[in-house]
C-alpha positions in Angstrom: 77.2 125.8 113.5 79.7 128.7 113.7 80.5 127.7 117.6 80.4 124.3 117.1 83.0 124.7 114.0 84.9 127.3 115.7 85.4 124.9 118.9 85.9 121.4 117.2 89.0 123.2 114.7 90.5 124.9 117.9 90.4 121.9 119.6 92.0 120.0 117.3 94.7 122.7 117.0 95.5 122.2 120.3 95.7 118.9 120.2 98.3 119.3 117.2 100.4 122.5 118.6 102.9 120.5 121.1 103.2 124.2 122.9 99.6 124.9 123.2 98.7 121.6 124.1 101.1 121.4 127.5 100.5 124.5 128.5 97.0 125.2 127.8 94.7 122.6 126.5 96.2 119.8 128.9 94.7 121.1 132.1 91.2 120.0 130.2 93.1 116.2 130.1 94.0 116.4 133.9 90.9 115.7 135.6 91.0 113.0 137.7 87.6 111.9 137.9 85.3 112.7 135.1 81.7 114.2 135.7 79.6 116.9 133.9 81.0 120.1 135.1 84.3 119.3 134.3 83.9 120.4 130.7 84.2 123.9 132.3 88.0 122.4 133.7 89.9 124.6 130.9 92.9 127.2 131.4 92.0 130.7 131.5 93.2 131.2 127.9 91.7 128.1 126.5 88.2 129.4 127.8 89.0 132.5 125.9 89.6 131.1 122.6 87.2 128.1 122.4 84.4 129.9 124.1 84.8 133.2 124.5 85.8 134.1 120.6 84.1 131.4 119.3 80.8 132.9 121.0 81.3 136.5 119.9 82.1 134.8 116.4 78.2 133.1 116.3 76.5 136.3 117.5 78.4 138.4 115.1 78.1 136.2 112.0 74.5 135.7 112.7 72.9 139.1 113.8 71.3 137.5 116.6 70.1 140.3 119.3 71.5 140.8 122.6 68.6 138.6 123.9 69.4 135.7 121.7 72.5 135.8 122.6 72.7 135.1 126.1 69.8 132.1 125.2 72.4 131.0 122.5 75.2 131.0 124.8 73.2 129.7 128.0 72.4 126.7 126.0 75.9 126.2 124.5 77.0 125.8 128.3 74.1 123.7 129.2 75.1 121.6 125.7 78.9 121.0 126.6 78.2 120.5 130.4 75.4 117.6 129.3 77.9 116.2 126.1 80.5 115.5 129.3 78.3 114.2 131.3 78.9 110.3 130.0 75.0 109.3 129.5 73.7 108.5 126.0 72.7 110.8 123.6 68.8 110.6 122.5 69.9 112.4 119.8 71.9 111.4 116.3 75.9 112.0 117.5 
């Protein structure tokens, strides 16, 4: 929940902060052709707030272990890849 939060407000910050979106967020917006591994199409600095603060936020708020974390963080990859990937959801959006 803290990733997911952290991402979705950061996001929308973006999207609402005329200077952070042009020169940071938009590079997300500029792929041509959509497919899965273009949720990883971010600039350097949007990679470091969305995912790498956001991460470190959920393990430190949580007390997960070292092991955990990389599971946690694995999966959150695997998540965002597959919730780009344009195929239906099984699960309740």
């Amino acid at each position: 929940m803290v990733l997911n939060a952290w991402q979705y407000f950061m996001q929308r910050y973006m999207h609402a902060n005329k200077s952070l979106y042009n020169h940071v967020h938009s590079k997300h917006h500029t792929l041509v052709v959509p497919y899965a591994f273009g949720a990883r199409y971010n600039h350097p600095l949007e990679d470091l707030l969305l995912d790498t603060v956001g991460g470190a936020l959920a393990f430190l708020v949580s007390g997960m272990t070292p092991r955990t974390g990389v599971f946690f963080l694995s999966f959150a990859n695997v998540k965002t890849v597959d919730d780009h990937c344009g195929l239906p959801s099984s699960s309740p959006a």
